[in-house]
N, C-alpha and C positions, 0 to 999 in steps of 0.2 A: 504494500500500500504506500509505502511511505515514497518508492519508485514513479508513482505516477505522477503525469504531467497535471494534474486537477486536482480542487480538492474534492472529498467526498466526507458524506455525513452516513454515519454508523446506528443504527436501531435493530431491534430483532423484533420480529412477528409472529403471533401462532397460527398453525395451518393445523387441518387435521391430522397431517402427516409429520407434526413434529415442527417444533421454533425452528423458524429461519431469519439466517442472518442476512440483513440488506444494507449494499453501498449504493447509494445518492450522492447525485452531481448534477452540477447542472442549473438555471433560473428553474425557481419554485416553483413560478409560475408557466414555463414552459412544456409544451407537449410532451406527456409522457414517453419514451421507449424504454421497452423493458429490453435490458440485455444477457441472454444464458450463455453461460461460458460455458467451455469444453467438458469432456470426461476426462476422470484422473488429473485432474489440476486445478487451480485455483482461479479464484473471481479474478481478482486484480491483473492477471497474465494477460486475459483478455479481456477485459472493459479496456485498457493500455490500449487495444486496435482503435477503440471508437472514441478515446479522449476528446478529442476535435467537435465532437457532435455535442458537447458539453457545453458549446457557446451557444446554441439555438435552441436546445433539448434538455427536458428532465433525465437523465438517464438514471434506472434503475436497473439495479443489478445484484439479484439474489444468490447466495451460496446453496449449491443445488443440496437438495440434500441427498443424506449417501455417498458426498463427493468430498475431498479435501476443502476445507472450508470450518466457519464455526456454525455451522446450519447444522441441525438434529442426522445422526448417523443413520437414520432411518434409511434399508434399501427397500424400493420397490419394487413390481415386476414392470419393465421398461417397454411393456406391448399392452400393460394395461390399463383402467382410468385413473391411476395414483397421480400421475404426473399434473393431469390435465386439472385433475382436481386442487392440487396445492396452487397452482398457479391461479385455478381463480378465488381462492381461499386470501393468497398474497395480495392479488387488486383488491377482492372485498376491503382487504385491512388497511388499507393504502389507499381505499377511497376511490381509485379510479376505474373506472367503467371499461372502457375500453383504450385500448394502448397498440401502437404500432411496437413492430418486436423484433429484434436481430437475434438469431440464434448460431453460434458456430461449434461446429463439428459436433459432439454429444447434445449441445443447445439448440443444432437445428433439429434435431430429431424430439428434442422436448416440445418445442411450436408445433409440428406434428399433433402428439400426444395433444395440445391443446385445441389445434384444430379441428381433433376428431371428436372432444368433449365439450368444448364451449366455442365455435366457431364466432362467433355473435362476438366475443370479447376481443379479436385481434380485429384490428383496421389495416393493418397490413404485413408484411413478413418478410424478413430476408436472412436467408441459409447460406452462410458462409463455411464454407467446405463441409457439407452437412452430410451427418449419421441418418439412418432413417430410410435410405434409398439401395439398399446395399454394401455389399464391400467389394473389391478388388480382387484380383488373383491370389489366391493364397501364396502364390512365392511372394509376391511383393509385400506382402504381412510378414512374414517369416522374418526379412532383411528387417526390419525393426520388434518383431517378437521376438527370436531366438536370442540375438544378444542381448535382449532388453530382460528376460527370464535369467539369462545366466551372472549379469548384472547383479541383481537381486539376491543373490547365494554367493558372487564372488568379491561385487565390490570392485573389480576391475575397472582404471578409467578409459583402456581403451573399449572395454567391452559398451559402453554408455556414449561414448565416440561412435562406433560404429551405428547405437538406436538413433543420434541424434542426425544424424550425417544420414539417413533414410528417410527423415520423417520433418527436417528442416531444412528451409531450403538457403538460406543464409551458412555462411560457413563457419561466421563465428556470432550465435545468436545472441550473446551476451550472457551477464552473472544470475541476472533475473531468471530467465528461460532455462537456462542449464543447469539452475540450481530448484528448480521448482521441478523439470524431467526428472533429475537427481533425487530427489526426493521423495517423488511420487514411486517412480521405479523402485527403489527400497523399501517404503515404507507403507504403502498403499495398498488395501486388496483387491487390486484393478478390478474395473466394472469390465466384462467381456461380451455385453448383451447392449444392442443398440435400443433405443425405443424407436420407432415406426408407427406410418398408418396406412392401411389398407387405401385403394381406390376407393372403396364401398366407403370403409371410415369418415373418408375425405369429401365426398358427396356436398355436403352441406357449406363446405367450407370456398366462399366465391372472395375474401380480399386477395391486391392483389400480392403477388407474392416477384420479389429477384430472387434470383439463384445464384451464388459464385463457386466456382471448382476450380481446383488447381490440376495444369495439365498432369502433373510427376506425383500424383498424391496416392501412395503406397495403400492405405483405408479405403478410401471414396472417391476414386478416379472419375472421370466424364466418364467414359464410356458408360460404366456404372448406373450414376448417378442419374446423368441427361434425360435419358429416354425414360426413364420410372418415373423420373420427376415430373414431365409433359404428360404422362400416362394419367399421373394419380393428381394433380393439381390443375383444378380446372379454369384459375386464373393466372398462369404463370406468364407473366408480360414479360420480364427481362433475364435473359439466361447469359455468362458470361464465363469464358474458358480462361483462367489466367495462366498465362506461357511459360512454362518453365518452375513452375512454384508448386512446391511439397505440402505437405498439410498445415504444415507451422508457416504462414507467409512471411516473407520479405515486408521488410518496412516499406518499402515502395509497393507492394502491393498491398499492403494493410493501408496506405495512406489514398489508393487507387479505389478501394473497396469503399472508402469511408467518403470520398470527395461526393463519390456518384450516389451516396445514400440520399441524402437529401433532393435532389429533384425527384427521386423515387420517391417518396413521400409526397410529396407535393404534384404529383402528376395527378 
């Protein structure tokens, strides 16, 4: 926290599914977006993409629960209404009705999850390298599972070089990133279940929605991703392949991601 470019204001909520912890940024009085960070890591790694939105937006950003964070250790089944339900547990207690929402990678899959329970509460949605849609090759999982398990039991730093160096696309991601992977890889008892929504699920759910996938991204590659996405989203206006980026993006494409959120919004 202390690493981010904003500041943020700290409170905890109850959900039925356990106290969750929330960071706020942002004018008060600004349009809400909720933002869900990833699985197996922390809020602040990734609220860090969307800092910027902080000057026009309320951002809100809850510690998932089940996830590294100070939110309730509470796991749920990640296919079924736990999710959708904390989330709209979280607006009730926060007041706000409905909320445009960024989700990346385990978080786009929670929007999902919300989509398919309370579609009525998102105004609109965007999945940044998102869960939910599939995974990848399982060789391309392996090059970041295998070393990333033997990590875990050895502690080796090249073993944790090689998960990072598959699954980021910057060379040298910094103390923040490397130390929160670091962390999570040892200490964590990784989630390995995506949440998702059926087509059927998704029916009801008409905001519109962007999509971003990263070309190299070992998880949730396009290929994957694309076509399930247009399959099961029946407003999906803006779809965008970023070149060359792994699942952890590039500051240039974290800043790329975040320029073009706002006229989405506002379109």
């Amino acid at each position: 926290m202390e690493a981010l470019d904003i500041e943020v204001d700290e409170r905890y909520v109850e959900t039925r599914h356990g106290q969750t912890h929330v960071l706020s940024a942002g004018p008060e009085n600004g349009a809400p977006v909720v933002v869900f960070h990833g699985g197996n890591a922390t809020n602040p790694l990734t609220l860090a993409w969307y800092s910027e939105l902080a000057d026009s937006y309320r951002l809100i950003a809850p510690d998932t629960i089940g996830q590294p964070g100070y939110s309730a250790e509470t796991r749920v089944d990640p296919t079924g209404d736990a999710y959708g339900e904390w989330v709209v547990d979280l607006l009730d207690a926060l007041d706000v009705q409905t909320a445009r929402m960024i989700g990346t990678s385990y978080g786009g899959g929670i929007i999902l999850r919300v989509a398919s329970v309370a579609p009525e509460r998102i105004d609109s949605a965007v999945l940044v390298v998102p869960a939910g849609f599939g995974t990848g090759p399982l060789v391309n999982m392996l090059k970041v599972g295998l070393p990333a398990i033997l990590y875990r039991f050895l502690g080796a730093e090249w073993l944790l070089e090689r998960s990072l160096t598959a699954m980021i696309t910057r060379s040298d991601p910094g103390p923040v990133v490397r130390d929160t992977v670091s962390a999570s890889l040892r200490y964590v008892n990784l989630e390995r279940e995506f949440p998702s929504a059926t087509a059927g699920e998704l029916g009801g759910f008409t905001a519109p929605v962007a999509l971003f996938v990263a070309e190299n991204d070992p998880f949730f590659p396009p290929e994957a991703v694309v076509p399930r996405a247009r399959s099961r989203l029946p407003n999906l206006v803006k779809t965008e392949i970023l070149d060359g980026e792994k699942h952890i993006l590039s500051p240039e494409a974290q800043e790329r991601v975040t320029t073009s959120i706002p006229s989405f919004f506002n379109e």
